[in-house]
C-alpha positions as a Markdown table, in Angstrom:
| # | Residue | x | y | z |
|---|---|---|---|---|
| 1 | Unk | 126.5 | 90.6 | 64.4 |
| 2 | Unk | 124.7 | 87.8 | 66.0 |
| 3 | Unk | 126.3 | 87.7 | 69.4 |
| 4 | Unk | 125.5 | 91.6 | 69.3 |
| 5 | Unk | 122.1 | 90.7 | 68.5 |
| 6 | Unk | 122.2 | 87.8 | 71.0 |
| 7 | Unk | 123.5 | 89.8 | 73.5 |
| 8 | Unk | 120.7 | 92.3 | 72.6 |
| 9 | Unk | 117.7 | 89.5 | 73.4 |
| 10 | Unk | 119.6 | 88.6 | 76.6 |
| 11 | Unk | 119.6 | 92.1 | 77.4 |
| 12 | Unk | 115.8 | 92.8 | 76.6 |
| 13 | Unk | 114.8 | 89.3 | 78.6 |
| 14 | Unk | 116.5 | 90.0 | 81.3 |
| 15 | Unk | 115.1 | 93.9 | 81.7 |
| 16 | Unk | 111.5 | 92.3 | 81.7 |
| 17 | Unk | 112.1 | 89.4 | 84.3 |
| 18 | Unk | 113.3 | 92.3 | 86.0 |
| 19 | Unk | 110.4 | 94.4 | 85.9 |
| 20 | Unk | 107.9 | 91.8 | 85.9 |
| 21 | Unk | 109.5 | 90.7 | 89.5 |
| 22 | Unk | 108.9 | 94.4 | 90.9 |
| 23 | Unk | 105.8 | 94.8 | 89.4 |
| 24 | Unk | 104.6 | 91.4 | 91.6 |
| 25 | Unk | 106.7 | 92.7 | 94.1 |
| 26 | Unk | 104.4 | 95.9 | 94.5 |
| 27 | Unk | 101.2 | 94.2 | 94.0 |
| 28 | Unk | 102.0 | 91.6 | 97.1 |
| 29 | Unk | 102.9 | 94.8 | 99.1 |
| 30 | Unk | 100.4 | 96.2 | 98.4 |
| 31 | Unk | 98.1 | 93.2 | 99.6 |
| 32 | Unk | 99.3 | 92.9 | 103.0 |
| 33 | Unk | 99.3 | 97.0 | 103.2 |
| 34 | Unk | 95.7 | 96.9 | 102.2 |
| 35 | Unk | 95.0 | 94.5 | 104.9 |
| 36 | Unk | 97.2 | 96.4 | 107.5 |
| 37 | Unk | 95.5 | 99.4 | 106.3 |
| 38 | Unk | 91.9 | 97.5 | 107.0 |
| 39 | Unk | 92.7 | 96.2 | 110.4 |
| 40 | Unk | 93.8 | 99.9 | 111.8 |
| 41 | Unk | 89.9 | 101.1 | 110.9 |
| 42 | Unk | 88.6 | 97.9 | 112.5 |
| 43 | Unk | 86.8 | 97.2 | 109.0 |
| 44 | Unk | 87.5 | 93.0 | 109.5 |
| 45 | Unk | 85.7 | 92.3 | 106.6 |
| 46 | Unk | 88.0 | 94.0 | 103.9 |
| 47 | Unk | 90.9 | 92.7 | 105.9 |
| 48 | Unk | 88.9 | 89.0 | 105.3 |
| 49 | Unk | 88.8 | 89.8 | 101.6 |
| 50 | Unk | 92.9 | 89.7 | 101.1 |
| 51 | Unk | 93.0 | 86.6 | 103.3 |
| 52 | Unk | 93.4 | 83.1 | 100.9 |
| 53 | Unk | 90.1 | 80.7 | 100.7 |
| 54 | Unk | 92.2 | 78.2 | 102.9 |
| 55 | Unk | 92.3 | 81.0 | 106.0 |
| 56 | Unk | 88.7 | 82.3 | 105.2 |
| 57 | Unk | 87.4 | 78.5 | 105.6 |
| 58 | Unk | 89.1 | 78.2 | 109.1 |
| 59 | Unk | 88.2 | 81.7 | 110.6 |
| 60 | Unk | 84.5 | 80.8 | 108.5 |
| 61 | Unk | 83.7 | 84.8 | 109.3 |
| 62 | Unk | 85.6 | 88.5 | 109.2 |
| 63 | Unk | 84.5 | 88.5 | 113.1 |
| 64 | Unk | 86.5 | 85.6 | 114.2 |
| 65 | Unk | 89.1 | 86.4 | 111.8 |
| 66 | Unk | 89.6 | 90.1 | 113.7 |
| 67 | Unk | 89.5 | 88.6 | 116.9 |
| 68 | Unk | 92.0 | 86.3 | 116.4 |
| 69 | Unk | 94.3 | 89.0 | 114.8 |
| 70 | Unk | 93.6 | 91.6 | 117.7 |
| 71 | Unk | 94.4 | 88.8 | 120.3 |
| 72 | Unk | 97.6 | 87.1 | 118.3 |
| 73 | Unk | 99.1 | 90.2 | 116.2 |
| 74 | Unk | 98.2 | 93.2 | 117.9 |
| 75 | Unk | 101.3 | 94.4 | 116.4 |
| 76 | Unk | 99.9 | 94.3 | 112.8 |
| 77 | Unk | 96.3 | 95.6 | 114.1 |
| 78 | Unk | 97.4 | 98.6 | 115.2 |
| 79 | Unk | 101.4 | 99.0 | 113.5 |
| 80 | Unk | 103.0 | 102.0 | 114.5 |
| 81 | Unk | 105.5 | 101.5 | 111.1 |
| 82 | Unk | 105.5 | 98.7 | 108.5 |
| 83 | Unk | 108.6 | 98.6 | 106.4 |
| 84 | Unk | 109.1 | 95.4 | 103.5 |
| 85 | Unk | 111.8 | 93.7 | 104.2 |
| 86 | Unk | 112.8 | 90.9 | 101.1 |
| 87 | Unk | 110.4 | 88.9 | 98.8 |
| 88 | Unk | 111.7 | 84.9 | 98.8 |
| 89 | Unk | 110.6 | 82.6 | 97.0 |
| 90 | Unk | 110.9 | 79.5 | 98.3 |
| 91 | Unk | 109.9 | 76.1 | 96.5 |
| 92 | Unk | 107.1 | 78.0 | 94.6 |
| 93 | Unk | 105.8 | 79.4 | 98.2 |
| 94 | Unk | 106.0 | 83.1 | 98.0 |
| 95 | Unk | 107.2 | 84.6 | 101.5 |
| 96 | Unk | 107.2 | 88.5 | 101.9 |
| 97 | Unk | 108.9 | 89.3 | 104.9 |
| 98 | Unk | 107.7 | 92.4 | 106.3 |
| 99 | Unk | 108.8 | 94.8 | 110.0 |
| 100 | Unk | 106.6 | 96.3 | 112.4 |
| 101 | Unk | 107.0 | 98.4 | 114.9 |
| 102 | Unk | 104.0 | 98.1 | 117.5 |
| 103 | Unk | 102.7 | 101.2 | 119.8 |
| 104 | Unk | 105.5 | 100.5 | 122.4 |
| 105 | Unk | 108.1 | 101.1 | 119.8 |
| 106 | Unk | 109.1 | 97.3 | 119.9 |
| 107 | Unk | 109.4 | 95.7 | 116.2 |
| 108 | Unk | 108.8 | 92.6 | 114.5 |
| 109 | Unk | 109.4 | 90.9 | 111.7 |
| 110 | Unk | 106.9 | 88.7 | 110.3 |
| 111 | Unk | 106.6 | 86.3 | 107.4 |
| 112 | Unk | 103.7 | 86.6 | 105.1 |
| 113 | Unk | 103.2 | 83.5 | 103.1 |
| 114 | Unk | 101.3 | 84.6 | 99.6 |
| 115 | Unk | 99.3 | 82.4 | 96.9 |
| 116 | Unk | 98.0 | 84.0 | 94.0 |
| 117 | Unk | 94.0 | 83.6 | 93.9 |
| 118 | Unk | 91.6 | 84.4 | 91.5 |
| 119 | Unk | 91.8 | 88.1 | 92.5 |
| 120 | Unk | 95.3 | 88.6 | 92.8 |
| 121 | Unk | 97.7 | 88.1 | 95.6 |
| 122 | Unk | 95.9 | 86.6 | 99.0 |
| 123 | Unk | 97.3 | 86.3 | 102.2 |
| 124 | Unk | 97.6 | 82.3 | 103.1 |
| 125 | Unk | 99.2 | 82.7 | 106.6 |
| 126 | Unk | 101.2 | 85.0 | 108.9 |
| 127 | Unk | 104.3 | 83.8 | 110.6 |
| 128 | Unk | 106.2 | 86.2 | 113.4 |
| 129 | Unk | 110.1 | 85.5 | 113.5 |
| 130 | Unk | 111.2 | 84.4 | 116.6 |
| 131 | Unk | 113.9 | 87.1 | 118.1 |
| 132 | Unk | 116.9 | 85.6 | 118.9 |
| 133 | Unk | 118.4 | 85.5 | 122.3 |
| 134 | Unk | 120.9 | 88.8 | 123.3 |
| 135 | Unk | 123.2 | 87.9 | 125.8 |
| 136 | Unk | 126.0 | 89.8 | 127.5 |
């Protein structure tokens, strides 16, 4: 009776890690598709909000912050489809890897390190994958 019982608890534990990892799953998702979602109506300073206090000090506004992101990730500015790719985590360091296809229908995957903050979730950098080399 106590294995079944045991067995029971494992069971139980094992069905809430499980749901408790989706459920941070979804919210981190839904982080970086709020800020994707802010950059395609050019409103930079909800896109600042989901950014971590460490990238708000060294942008220091939402204007500087949208430049740079127009400039360096026009691919995430104006996405023509975003698709989430695997959740790692990585020492502690929470990386959601995530695909975009730009306006020209060429796609990227990018690397979105996340902290949790105060708030929830915030974005603490953006990494784009290098593509490897295809040779003949």
């Amino acid at each position: 009776m106590r294995r079944v019982m045991f067995a029971a608890v494992l069971i139980v534990v094992g069905a809430l890690s499980v749901l408790a990892q989706e459920a941070r799953n979804a919210v981190i998702e839904g982080t970086i598709q709020g800020q994707i979602d802010a950059f395609q109506v050019d409103d930079f300073s909800a896109a600042f909000a989901f950014a971590s206090p460490n990238i708000r000090r060294i942008f220091g506004n939402s204007e500087n912050f949208g430049t740079m992101v127009r400039q360096g990730y026009p691919m995430v500015w104006r996405p023509a489809e975003v698709r989430f790719l695997d959740l790692r985590d990585l020492g502690g360091l929470m990386v959601q890897r995530v695909m975009i296809r730009d306006q020209a229908g060429v796609y990227h995957v990018l690397e979105y390190q996340m902290q949790p903050g105060a708030d929830g979730w915030q974005i603490n950098g953006v990494r784009l994958v290098p593509q490897p080399d295809v040779g003949a």
